[in-house]
C-alpha positions as CSV (number, residue, x, y, z in Angstrom):
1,X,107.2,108.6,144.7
2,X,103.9,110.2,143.2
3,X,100.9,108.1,142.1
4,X,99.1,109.9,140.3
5,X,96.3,107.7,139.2
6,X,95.1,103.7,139.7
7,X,92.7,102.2,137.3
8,X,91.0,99.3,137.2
9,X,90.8,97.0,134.1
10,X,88.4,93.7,134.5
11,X,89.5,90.3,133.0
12,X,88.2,86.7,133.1
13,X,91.2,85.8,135.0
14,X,89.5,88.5,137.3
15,X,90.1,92.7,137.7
16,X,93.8,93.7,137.8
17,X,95.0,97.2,138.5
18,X,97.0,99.9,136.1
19,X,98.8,102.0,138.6
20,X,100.2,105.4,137.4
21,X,103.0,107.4,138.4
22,X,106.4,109.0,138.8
23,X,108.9,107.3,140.8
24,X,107.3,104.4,141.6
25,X,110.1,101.6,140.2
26,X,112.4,103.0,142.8
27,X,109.8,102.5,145.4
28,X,108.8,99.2,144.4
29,X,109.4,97.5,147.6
30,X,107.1,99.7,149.2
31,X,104.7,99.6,146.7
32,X,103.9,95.9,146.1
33,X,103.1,94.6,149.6
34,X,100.1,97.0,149.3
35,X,98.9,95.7,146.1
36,X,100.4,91.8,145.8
37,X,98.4,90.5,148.8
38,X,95.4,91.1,146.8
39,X,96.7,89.0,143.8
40,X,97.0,85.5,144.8
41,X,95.4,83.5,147.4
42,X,98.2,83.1,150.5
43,X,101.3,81.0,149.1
44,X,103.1,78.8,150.7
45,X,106.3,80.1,153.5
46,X,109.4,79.9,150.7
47,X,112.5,80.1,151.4
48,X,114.7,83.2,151.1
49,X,116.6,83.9,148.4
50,X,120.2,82.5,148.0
51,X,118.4,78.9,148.8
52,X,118.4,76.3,146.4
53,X,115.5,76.6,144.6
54,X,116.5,80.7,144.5
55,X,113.1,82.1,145.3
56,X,112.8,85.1,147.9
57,X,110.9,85.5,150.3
58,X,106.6,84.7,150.5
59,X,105.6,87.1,147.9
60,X,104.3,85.2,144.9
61,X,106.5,88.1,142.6
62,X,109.3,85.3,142.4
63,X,111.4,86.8,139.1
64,X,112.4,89.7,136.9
65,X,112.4,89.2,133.5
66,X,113.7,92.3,131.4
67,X,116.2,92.9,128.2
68,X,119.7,93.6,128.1
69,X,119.3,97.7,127.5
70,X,116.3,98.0,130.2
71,X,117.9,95.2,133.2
72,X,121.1,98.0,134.0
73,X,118.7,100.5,134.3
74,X,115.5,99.6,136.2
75,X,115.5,95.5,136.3
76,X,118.4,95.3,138.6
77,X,117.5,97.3,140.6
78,X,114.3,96.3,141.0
79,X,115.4,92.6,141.5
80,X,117.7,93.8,144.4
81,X,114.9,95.8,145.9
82,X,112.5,92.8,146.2
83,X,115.4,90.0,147.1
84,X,115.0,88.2,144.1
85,X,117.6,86.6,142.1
86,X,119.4,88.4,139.2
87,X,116.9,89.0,136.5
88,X,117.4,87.8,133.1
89,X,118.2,89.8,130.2
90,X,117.2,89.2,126.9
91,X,118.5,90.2,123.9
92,X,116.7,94.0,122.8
93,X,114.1,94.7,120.0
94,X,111.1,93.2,117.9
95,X,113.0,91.0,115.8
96,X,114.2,88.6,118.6
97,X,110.7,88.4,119.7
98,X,110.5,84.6,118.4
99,X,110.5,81.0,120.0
100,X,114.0,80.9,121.1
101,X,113.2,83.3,123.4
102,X,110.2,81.8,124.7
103,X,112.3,78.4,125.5
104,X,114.8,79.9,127.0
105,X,112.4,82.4,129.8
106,X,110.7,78.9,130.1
107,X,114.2,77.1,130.8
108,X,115.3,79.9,133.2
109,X,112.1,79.8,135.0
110,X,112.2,76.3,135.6
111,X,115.7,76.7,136.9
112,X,114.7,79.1,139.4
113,X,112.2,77.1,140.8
114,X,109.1,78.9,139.5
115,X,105.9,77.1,139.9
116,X,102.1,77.6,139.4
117,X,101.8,79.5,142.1
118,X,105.0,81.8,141.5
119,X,104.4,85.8,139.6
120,X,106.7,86.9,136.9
121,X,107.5,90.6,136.1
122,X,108.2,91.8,132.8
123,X,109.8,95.1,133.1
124,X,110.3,96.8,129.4
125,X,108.7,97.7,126.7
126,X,106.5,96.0,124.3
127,X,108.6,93.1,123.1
128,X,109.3,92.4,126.8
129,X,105.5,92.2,128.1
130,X,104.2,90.4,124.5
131,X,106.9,87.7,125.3
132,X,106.9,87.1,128.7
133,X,103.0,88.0,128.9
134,X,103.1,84.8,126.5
135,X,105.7,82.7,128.3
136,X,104.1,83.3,131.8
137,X,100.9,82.1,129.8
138,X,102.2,78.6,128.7
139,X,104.8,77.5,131.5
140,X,103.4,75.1,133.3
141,X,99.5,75.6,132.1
142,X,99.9,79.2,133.3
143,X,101.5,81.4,135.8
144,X,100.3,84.9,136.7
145,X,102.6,87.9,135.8
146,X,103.0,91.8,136.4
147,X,103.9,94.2,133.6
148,X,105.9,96.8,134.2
149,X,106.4,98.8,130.8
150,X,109.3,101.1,130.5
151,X,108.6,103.0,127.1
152,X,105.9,105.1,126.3
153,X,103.9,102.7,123.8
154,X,104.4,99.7,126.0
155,X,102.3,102.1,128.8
156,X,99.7,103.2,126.8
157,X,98.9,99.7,124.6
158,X,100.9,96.7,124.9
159,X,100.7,96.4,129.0
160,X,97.4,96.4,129.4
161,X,94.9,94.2,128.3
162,X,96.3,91.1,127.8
163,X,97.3,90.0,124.3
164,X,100.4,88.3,124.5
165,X,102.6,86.7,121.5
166,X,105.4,86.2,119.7
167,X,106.1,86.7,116.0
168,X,106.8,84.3,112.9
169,X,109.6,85.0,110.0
170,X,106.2,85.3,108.0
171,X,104.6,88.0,110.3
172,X,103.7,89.8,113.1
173,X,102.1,88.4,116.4
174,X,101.0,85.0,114.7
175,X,101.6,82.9,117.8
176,X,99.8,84.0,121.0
177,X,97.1,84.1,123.1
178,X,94.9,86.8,125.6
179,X,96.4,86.3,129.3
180,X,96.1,89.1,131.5
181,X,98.8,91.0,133.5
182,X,97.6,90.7,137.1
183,X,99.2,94.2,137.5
184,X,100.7,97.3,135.6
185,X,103.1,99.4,137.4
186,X,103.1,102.1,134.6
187,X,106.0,104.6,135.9
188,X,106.7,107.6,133.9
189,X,110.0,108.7,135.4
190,X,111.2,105.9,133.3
191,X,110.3,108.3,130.2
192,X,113.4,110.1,131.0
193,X,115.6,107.2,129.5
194,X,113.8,107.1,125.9
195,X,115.1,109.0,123.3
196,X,113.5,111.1,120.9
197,X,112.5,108.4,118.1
198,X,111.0,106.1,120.6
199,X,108.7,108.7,122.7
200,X,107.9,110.0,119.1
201,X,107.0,106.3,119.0
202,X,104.5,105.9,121.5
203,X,103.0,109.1,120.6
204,X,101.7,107.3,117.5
205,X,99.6,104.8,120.2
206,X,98.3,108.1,121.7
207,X,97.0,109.1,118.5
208,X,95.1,106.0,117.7
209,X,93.8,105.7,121.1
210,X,92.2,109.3,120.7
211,X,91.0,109.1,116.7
212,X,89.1,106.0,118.2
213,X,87.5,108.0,122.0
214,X,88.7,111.3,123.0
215,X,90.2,113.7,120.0
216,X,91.2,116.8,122.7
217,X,93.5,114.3,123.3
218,X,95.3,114.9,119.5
219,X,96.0,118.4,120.3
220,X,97.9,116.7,123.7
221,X,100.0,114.7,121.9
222,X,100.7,117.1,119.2
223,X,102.4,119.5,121.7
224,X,104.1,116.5,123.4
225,X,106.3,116.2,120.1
226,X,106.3,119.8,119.9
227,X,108.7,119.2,122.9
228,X,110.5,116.4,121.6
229,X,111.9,118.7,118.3
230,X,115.5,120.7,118.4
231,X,116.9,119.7,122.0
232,X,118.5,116.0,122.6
233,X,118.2,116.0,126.7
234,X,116.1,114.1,128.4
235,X,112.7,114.7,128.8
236,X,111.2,115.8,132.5
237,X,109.3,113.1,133.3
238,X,107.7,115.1,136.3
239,X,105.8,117.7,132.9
240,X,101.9,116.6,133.6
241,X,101.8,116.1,129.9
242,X,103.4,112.5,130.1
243,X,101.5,111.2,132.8
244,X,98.0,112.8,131.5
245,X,98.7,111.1,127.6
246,X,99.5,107.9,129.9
247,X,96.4,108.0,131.9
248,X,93.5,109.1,129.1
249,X,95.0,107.0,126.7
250,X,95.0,103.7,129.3
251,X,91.2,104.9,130.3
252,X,90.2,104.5,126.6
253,X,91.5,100.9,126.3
254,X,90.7,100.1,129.5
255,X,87.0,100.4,128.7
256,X,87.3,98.7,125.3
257,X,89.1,95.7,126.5
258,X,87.2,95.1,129.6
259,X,83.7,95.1,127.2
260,X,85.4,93.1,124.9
261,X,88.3,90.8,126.1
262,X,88.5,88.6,123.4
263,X,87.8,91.2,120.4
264,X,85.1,89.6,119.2
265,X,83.2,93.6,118.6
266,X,84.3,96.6,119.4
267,X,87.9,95.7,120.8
268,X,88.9,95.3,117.2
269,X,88.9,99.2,116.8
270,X,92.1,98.9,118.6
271,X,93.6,97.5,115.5
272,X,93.4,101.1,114.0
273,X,96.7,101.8,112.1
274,X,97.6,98.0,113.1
275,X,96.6,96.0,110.0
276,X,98.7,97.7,107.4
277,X,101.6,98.4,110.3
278,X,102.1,95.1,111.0
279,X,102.7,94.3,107.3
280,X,105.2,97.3,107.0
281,X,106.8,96.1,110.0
282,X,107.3,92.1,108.4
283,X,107.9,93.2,104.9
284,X,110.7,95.1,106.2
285,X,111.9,91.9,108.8
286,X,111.4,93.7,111.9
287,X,114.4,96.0,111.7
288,X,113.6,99.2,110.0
289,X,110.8,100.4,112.3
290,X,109.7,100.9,115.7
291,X,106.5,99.3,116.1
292,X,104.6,103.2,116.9
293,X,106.5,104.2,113.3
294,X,104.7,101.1,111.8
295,X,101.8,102.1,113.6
296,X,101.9,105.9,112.3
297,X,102.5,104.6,108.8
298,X,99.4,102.5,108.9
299,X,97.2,105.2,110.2
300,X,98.3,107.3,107.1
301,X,97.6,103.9,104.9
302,X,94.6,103.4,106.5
303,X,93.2,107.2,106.0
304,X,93.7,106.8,102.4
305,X,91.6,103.8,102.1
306,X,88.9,105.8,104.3
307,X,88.5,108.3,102.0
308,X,88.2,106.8,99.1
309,X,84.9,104.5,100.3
310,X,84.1,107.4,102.0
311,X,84.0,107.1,105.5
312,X,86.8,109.8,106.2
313,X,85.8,113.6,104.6
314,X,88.6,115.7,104.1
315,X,88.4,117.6,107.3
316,X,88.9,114.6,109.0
317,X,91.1,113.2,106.8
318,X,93.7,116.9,107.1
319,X,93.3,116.2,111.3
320,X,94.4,112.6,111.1
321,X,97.0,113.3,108.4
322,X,98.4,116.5,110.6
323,X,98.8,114.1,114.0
324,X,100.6,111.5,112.3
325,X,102.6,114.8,111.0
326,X,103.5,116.3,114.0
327,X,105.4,113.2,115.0
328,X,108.0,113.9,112.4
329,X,109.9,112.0,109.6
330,X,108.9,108.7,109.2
331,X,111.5,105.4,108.2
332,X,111.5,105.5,104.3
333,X,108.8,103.5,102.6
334,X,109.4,104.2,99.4
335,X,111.7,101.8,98.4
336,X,109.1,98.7,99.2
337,X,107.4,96.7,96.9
338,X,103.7,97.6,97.4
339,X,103.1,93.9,96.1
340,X,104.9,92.5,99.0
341,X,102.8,94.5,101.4
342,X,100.1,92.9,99.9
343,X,101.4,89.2,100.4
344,X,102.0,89.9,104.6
345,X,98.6,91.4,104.6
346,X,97.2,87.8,103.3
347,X,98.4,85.8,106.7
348,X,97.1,88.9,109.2
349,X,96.4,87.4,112.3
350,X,92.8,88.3,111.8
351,X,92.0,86.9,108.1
352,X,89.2,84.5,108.0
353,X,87.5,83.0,104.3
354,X,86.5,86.4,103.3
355,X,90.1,87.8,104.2
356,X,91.0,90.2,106.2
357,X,88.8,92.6,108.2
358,X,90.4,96.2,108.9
359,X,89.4,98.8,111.2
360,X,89.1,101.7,109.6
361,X,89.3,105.8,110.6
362,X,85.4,107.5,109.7
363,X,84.9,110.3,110.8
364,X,82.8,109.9,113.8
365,X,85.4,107.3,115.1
366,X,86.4,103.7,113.5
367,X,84.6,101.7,111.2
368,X,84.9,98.0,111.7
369,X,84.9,94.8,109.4
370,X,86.0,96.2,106.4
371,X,86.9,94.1,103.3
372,X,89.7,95.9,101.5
373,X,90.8,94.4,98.1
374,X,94.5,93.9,97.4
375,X,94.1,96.9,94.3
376,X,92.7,99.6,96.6
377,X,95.9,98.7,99.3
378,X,98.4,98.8,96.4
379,X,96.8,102.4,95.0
380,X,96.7,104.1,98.7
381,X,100.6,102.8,99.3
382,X,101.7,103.6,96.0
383,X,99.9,107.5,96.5
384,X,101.9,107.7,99.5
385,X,105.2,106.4,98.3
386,X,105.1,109.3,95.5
387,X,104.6,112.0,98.1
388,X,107.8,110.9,99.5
């Protein structure tokens, strides 16, 4: 087991800790007992597992919660290490990200005998943590809960910082709320098992993390999917690359969304490449994209609508445009109604009376609060629909 790097990210639930590494799933019985003591106050003695209400041992970390492709290869395992009971596995991608779910983590919990002062892990990537972030959140008033994200765009955005949520048939992330992980166990040997598409994924976070704090860190993850191009094999998760794009890009949110938890300011720069993704990503019902391909799709929306108020110069504009580039081909957009786009962007999460307020790319960083009429969104998806 390496660490390679511990962070601290502060909360009104109190500060929880990112840790960093390669290896450190397969060491998690080792790991935790340094770090869980801290979490809770002192629980109970409880019963070992294979008693009746199927809780093991006195840790408060009480259940494993993962998805059906993630649970054979790290959830298991993980479960087995710590004594717990089997974990459950729920059905994989964004599109079953809905209340079913929710009710049925909820139902299993209860079964298991998980109570206020019980910890939940959610080991997987994005859908995982938003869901059970959000479960753990609402069962019983609120339980506390670990996140242990296995792709590279859960690592570097969803984990950490505590929006949790589910989505409606009429968009993205509608029902939620901010609860805190009280611990990330970010482990990049788990890279290893992603293929191309979803690492090329992730790398779209990256690039939004470093328009909005650190732009070195563009030319990083432009020679990341460098790598990913002709071979099919699995990455080496032990290449400092991975676990440096991890680590700068979990610093730069780290200090966002411990300044603003709620994103009342400046947190809403985050949602860089997020307002017109999420409306790609419900127009098309969850299915065509991976959330980073959304992601990368809105930053090239977005950069379009920059430049014409004039926030983004060209320079800028050709650095932004070349990132999102270097990631590759893109799922087709051409064959979507702009019009539609349109009507998703009109119940954004973040609407109010005056609409919707986007973050913009400028070219000193991201400028907030922007009101962006439904002609100029039509005109900057149908320029990029004709480029094909």
């Amino acid at each position: 087991m390496k660490l390679t790097e511990r962070l601290q990210v502060h909360s009104s639930l109190g500060p929880y800790e990112v840790v960093i590494g390669n290896g450190l799933l397969e060491n998690i019985d080792t790991l935790l007992p340094t770090l869980l003591p801290t979490l809770l106050p002192p629980s109970p003695p409880a019963l070992r597992h294979g008693s009746p209400d199927g809780s093991g041992g006195t840790s408060p970390l009480r259940a494993v919660v993962s998805n059906v492709t993630v649970g054979p290869l790290y959830a298991r395992r993980l479960a087995t290490a710590l004594e717990l009971p089997a974990p459950l596995e729920l059905p994989d991608g964004e599109a079953h990200k809905r209340w079913p779910q929710v009710e049925s983590v909820a139902t299993w919990m209860l079964e298991h005998g998980l109570h206020r002062g019980s910890m939940v892990a959610a080991v997987g990537g994005g859908v995982v943590t938003d869901l059970i972030g959000f479960a753990a959140s609402i069962y019983m008033r609120g339980i506390p809960w670990i996140a242990a994200p296995t792709t590279l765009l859960a690592m570097v955005d969803a984990s950490v910082g505590g929006k949790t949520g589910i989505n409606l048939e009429q968009g993205k992330n509608l029902i939620g709320c901010f609860w805190p992980p009280r611990l990330v166990v970010a482990d990049v040997a788990t890279l290893a098992t992603l293929d191309r598409r979803e690492l090329r994924a992730g790398l779209a976070e990256v690039i939004k993390s470093a328009w909005i704090a650190d732009r070195e860190l563009l030319d990083l993850a432009a020679r990341a999917a460098g790598s990913l191009t002709g071979s099919e094999g699995a990455i080496d998760p032990c290449d400092p690359v991975w676990a440096e794009l991890v680590t700068r890009s979990i610093r730069i949110k780290a200090e966002i969304v411990a300044a603003d938890e709620h994103e009342r300011g400046r947190r809403q720069c985050l949602n860089l490449g997020h307002t017109a993704g999420h409306a790609l990503e419900s127009v098309t019902a969850f299915r065509r994209m991976l959330h980073g391909e959304a992601v990368a799709w809105g930053l090239l929306i977005e950069a379009r609508l920059a430049a014409r108020r004039g926030l983004l110069g060209p320079r800028a504009s050709e650095r932004l445009e070349a990132a999102v580039a270097s990631l590759g081909p893109l799922p087709r957009i051409d064959d979507l109604e702009p019009e539609q786009i349109v009507e998703h962007l009109a119940r954004d999460k973040k609407r109010d009376d005056l609409g919707v307020a986007w973050a913009l790319p400028a070219d000193d960083g991201v400028r907030l609060g922007e009101r962006i009429g439904a002609d100029e969104v039509l005109s900057a998806v149908a320029d990029l629909q004709s480029r094909g």
